[in-house]
Biopython code that builds the backbone (N, CA, C, O; Angstrom):
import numpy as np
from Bio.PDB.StructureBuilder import StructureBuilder

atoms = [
    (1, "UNK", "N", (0.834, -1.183, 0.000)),
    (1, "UNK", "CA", (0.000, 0.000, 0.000)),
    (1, "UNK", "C", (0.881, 1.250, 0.000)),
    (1, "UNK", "O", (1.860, 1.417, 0.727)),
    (2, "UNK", "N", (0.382, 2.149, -0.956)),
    (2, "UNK", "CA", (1.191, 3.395, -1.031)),
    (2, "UNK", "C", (0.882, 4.054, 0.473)),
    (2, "UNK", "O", (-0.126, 3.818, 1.139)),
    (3, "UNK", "N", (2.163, 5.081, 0.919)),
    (3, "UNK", "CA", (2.150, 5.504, 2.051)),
    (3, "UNK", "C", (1.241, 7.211, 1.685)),
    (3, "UNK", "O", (0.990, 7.777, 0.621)),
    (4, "UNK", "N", (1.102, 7.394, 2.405)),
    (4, "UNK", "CA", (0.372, 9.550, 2.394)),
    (4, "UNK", "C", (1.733, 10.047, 1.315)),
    (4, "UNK", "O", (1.361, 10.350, 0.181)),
    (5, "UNK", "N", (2.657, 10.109, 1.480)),
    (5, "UNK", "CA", (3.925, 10.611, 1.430)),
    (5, "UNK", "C", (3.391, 10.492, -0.589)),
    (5, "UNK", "O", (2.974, 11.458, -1.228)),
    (6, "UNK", "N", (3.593, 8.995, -1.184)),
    (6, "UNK", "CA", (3.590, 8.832, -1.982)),
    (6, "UNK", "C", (2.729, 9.151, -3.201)),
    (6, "UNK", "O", (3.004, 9.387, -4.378)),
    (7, "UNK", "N", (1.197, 9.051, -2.270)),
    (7, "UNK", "CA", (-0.287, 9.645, -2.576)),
    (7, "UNK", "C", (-0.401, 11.053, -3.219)),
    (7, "UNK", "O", (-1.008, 11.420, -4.224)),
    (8, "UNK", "N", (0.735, 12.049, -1.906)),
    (8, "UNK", "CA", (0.758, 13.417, -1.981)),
    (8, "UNK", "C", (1.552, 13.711, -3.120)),
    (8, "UNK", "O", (0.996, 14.511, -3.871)),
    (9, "UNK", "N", (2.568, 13.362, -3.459)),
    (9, "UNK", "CA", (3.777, 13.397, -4.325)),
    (9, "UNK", "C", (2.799, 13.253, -5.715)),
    (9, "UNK", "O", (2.660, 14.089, -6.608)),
    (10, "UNK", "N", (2.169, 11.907, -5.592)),
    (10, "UNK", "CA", (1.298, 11.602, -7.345)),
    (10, "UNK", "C", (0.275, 12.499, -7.321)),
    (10, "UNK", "O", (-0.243, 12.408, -8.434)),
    (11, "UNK", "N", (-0.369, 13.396, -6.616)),
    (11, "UNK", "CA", (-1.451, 14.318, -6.330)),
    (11, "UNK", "C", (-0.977, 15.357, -7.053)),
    (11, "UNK", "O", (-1.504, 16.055, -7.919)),
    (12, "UNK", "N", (0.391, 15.354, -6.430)),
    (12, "UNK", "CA", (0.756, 17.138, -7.098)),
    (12, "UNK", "C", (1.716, 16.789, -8.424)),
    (12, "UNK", "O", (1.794, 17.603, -9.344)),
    (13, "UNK", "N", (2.245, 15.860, -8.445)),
    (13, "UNK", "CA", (2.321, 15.575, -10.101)),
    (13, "UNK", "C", (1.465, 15.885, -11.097)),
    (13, "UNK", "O", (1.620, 16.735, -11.973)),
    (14, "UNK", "N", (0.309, 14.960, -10.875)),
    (14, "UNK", "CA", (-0.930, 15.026, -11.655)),
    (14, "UNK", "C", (-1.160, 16.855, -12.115)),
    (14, "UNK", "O", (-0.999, 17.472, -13.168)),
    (15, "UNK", "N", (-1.582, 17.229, -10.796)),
    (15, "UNK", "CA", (-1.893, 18.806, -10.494)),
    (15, "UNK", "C", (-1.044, 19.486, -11.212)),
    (15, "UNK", "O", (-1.429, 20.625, -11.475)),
    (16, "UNK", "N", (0.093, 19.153, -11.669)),
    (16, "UNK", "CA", (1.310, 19.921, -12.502)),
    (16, "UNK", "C", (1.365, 19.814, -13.551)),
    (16, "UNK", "O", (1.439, 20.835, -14.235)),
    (17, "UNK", "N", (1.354, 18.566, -14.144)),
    (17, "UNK", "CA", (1.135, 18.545, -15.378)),
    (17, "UNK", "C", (-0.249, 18.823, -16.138)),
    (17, "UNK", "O", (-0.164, 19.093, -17.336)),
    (18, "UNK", "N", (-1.692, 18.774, -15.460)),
    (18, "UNK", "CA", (-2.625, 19.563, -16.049)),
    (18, "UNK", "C", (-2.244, 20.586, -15.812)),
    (18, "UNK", "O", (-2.559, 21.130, -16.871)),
    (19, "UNK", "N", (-1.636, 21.602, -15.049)),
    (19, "UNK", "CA", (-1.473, 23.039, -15.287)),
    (19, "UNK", "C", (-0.782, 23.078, -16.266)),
    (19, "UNK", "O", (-1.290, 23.848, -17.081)),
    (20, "UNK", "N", (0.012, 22.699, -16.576)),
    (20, "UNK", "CA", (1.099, 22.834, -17.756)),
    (20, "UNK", "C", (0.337, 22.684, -19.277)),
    (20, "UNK", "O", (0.328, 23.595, -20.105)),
    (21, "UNK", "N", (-0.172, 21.617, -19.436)),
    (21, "UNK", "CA", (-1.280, 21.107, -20.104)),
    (21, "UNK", "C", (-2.667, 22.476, -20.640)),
    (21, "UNK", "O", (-3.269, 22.552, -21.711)),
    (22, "UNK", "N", (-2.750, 23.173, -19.674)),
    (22, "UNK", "CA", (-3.882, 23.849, -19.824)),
    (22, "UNK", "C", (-3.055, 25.117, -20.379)),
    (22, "UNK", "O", (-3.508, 25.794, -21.302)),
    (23, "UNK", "N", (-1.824, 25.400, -19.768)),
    (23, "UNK", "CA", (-0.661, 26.564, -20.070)),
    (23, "UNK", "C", (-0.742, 26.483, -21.361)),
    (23, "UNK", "O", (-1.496, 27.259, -21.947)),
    (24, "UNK", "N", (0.233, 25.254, -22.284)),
    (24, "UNK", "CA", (0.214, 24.925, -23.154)),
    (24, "UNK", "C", (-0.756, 24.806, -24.179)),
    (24, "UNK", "O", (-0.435, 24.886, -25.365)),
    (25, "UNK", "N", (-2.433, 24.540, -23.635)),
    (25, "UNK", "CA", (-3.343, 24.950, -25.265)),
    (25, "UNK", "C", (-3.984, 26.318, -25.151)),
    (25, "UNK", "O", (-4.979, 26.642, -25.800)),
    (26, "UNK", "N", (-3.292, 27.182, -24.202)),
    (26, "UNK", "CA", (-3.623, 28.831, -23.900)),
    (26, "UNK", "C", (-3.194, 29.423, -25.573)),
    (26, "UNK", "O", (-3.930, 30.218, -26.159)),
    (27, "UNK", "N", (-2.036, 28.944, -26.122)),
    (27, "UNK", "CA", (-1.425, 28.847, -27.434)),
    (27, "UNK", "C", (-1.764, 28.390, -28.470)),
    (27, "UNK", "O", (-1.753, 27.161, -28.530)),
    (28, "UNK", "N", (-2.214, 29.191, -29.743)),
    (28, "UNK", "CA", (-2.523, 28.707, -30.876)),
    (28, "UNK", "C", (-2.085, 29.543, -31.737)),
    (28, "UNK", "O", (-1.510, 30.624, -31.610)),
    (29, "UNK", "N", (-2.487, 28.800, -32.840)),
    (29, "UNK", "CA", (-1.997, 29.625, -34.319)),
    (29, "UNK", "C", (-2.827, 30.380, -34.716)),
    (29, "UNK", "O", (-3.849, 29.810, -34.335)),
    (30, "UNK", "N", (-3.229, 31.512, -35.353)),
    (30, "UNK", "CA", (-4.493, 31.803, -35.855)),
    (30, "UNK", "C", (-4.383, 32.324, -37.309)),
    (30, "UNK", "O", (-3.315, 32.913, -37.479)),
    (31, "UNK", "N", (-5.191, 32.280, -38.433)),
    (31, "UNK", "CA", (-5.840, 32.883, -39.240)),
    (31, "UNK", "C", (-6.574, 34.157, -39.521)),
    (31, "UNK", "O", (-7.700, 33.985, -39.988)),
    (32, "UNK", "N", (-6.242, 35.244, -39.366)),
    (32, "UNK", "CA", (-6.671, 36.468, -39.635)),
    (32, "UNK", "C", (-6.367, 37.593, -40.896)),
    (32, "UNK", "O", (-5.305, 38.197, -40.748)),
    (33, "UNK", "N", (-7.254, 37.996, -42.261)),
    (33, "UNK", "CA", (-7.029, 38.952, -42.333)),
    (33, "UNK", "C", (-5.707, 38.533, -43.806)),
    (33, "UNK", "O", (-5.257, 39.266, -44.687)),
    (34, "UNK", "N", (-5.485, 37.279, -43.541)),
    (34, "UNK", "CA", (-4.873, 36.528, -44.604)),
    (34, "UNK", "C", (-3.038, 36.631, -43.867)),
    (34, "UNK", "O", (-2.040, 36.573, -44.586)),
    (35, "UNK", "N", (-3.011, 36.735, -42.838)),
    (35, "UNK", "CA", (-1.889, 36.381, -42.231)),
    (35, "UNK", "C", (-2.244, 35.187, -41.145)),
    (35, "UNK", "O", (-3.355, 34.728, -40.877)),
    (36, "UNK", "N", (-0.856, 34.800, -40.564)),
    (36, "UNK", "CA", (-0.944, 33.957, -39.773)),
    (36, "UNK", "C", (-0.425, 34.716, -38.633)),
    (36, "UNK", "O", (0.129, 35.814, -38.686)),
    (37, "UNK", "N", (-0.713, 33.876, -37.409)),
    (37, "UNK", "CA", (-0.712, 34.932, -35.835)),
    (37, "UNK", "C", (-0.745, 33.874, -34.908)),
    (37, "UNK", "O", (-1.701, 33.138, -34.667)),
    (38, "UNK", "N", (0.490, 33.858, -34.357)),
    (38, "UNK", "CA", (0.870, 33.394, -32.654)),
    (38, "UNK", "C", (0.013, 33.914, -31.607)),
    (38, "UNK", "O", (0.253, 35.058, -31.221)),
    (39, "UNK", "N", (-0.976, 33.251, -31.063)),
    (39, "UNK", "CA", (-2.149, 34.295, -30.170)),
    (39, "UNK", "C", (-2.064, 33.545, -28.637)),
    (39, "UNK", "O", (-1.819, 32.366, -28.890)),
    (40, "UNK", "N", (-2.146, 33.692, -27.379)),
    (40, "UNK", "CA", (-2.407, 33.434, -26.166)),
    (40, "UNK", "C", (-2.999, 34.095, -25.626)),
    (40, "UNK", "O", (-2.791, 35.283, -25.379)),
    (41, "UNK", "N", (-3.877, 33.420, -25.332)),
    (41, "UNK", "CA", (-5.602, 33.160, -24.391)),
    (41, "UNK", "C", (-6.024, 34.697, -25.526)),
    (41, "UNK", "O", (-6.013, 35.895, -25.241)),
    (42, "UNK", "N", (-6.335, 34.043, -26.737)),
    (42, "UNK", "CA", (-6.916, 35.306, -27.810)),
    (42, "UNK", "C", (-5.993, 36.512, -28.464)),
    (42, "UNK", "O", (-6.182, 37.005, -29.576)),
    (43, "UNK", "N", (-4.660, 36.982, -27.267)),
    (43, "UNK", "CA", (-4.315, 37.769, -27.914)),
    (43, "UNK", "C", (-2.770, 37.878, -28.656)),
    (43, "UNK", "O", (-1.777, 37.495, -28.037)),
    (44, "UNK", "N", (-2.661, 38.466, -30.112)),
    (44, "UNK", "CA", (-1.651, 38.277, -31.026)),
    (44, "UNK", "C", (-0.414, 38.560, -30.389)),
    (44, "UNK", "O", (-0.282, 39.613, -29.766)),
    (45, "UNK", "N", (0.561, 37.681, -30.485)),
    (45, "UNK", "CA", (2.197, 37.951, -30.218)),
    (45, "UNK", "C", (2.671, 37.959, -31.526)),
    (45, "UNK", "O", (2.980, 39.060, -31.982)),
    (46, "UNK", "N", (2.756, 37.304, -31.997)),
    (46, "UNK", "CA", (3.399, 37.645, -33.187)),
    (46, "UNK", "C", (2.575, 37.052, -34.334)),
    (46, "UNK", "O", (1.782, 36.114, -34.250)),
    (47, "UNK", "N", (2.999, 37.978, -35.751)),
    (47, "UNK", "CA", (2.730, 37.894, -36.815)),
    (47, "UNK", "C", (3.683, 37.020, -37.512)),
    (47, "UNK", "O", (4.879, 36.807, -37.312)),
    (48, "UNK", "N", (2.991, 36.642, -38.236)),
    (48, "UNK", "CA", (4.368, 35.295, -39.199)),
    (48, "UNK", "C", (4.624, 36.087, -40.854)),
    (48, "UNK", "O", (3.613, 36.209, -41.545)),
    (49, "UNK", "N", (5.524, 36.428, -41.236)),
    (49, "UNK", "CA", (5.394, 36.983, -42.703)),
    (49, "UNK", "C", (5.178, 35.900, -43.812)),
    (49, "UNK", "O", (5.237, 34.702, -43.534)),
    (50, "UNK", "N", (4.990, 36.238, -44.754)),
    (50, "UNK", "CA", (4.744, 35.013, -45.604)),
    (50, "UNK", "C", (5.778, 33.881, -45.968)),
    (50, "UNK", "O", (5.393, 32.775, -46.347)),
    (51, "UNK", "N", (7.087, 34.203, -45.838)),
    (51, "UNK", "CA", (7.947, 33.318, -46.030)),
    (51, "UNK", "C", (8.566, 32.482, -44.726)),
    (51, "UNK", "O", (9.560, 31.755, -44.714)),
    (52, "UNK", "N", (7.873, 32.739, -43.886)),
    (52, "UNK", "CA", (8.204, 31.411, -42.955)),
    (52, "UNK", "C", (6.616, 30.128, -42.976)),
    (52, "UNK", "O", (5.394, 30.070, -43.120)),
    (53, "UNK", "N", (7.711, 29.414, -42.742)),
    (53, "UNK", "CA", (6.774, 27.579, -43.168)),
    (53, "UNK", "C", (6.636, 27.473, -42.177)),
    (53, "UNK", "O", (7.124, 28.228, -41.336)),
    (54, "UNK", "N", (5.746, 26.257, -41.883)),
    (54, "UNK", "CA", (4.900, 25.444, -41.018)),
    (54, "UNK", "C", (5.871, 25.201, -40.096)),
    (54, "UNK", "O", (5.711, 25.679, -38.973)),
    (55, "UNK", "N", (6.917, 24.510, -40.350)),
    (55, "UNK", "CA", (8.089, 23.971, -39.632)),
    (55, "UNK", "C", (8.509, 24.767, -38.525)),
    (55, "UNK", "O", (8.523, 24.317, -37.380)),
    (56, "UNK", "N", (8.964, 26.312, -38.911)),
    (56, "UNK", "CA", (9.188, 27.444, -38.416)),
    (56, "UNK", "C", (8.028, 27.296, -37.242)),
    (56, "UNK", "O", (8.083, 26.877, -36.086)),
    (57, "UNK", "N", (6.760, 27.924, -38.199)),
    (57, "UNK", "CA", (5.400, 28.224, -36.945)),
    (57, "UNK", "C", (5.918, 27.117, -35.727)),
    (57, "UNK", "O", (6.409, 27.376, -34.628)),
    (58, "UNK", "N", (5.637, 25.871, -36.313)),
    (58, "UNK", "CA", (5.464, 25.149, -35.360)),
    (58, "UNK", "C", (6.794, 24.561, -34.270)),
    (58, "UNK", "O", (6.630, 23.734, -33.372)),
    (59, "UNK", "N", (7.925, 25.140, -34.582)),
    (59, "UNK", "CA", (9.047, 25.384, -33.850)),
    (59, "UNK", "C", (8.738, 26.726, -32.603)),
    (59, "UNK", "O", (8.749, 26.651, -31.374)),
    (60, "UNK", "N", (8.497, 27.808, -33.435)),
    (60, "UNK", "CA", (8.222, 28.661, -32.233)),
    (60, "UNK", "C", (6.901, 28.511, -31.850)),
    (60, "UNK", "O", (6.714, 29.216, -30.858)),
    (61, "UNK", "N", (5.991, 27.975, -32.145)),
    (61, "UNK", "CA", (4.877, 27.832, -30.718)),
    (61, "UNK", "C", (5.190, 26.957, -29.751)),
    (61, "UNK", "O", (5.080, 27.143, -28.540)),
    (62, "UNK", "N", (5.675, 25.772, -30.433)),
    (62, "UNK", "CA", (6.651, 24.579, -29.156)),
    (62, "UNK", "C", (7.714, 25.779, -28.797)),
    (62, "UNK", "O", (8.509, 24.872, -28.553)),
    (63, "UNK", "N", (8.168, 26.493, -28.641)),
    (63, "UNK", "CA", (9.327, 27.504, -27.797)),
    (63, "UNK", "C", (8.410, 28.039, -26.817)),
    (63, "UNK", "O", (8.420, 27.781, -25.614)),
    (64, "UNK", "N", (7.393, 29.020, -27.603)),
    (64, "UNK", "CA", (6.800, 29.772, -26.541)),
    (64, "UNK", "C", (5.929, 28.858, -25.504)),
    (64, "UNK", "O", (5.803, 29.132, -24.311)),
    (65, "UNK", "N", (5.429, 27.885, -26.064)),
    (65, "UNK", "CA", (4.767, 26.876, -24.634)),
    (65, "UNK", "C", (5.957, 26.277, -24.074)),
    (65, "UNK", "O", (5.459, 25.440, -23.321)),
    (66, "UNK", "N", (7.351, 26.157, -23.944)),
    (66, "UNK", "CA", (7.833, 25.983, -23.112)),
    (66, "UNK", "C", (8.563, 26.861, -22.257)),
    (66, "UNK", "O", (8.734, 26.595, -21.067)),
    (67, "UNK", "N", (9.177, 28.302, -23.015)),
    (67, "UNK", "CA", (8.874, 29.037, -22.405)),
    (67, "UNK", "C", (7.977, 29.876, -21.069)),
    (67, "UNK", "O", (8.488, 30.307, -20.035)),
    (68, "UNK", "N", (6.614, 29.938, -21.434)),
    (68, "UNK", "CA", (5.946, 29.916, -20.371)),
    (68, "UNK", "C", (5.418, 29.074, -19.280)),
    (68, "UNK", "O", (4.893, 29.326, -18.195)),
    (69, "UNK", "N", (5.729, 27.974, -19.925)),
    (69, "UNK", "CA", (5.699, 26.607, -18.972)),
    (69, "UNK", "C", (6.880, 26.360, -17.670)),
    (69, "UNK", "O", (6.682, 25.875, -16.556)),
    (70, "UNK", "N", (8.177, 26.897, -18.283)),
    (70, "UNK", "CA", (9.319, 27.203, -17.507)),
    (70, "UNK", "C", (8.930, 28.246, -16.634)),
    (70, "UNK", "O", (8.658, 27.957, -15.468)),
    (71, "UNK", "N", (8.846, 29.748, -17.138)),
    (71, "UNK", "CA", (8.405, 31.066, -16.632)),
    (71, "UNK", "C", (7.477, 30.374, -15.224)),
    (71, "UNK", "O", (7.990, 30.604, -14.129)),
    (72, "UNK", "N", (6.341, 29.668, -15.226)),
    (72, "UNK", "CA", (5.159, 29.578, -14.400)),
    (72, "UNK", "C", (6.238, 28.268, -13.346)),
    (72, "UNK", "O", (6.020, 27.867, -12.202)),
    (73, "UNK", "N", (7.124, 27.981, -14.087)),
    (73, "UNK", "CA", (7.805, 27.045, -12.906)),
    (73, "UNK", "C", (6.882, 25.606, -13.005)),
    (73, "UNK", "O", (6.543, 25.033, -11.970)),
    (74, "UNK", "N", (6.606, 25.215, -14.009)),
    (74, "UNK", "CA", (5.398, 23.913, -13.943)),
    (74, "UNK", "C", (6.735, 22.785, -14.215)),
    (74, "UNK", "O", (6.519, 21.575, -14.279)),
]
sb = StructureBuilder()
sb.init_structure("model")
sb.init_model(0)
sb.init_chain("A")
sb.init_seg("    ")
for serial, (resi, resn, name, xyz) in enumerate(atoms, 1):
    if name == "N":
        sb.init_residue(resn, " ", resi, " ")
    sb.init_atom(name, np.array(xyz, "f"), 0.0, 1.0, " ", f" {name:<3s}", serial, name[0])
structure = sb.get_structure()
């Protein structure tokens, strides 16, 4: 039988990684206006110009969700 000790430890694991989890889809790509746009919880960080690819986008949104994932200490 797991001890309290062990219970508490997988409690706040759990608890950490849904925060992180919820951090992480705060972030999306968006479609506006015929550009593309880095947005969290709705609002634009950055604009993408037309010559950066998917690869790119999707390099810096994996940055900035770990970024703020670090920042929040998760």
């Amino acid at each position: 039988m797991k001890t309290i000790k062990e219970l508490i430890a997988a409690f706040k694991a759990k608890e950490m990684e849904k925060k992180a989890n919820e951090l992480r889809a705060q972030f999306r790509v968006d479609e506006r206006d015929g550009f593309v746009w880095l947005t969290h919880n709705g609002v634009a960080i950055i604009k993408f110009d037309d010559a950066v690819t998917a690869d790119n986008i999707s390099a810096m949104i994996e940055s900035a969700r770990k970024t703020a994932t670090s920042f929040a200490r998760l």
